[in-house]
C-alpha positions as a printed Julia matrix, in Angstrom:
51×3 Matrix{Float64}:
 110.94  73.81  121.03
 110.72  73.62  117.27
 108.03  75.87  115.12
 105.51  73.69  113.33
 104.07  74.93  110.43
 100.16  73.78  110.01
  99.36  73.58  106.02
  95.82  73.5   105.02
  94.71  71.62  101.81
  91.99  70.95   99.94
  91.57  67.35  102.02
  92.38  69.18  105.65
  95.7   69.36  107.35
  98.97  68.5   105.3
 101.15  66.41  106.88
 105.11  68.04  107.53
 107.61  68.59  104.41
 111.26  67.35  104.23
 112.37  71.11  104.22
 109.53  71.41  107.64
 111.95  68.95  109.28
 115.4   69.39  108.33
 118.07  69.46  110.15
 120.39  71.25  107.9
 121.28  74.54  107.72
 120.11  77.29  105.05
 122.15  77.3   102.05
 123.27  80.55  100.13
 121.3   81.17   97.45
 123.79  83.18   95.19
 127.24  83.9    95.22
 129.16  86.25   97.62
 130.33  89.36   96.33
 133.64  91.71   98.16
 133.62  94.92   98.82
 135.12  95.16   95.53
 132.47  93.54   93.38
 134.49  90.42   92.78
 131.87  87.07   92.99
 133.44  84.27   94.85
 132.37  80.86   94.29
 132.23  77.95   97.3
 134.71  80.07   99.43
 133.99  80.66  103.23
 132.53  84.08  104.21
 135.59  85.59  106.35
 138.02  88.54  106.25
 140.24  88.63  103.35
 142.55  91.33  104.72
 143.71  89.07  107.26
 146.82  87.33  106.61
């Protein structure tokens, strides 16, 4: 069952946001960084050591 979240304005109850209802997933915020320090830019999350 999906968490509501219950807003409370200045008129009563807010009705749901677009982000309350989404149905995609969280995006990164910032670039990832390797062990190294290098920043990679819209490249999958994975091990690099693998050939």
């Amino acid at each position: 069952m999906p968490c509501s979240v219950l807003r409370w304005g200045p008129d009563g109850p807010e009705g749901p946001r677009p982000s309350d209802i989404s149905t995609h997933a969280p995006a990164a915020l910032h670039p990832r960084l390797d062990e190294d320090g290098t920043v990679h830019f819209d490249e999958p999350a994975g091990d690099e050591s693998a050939p």
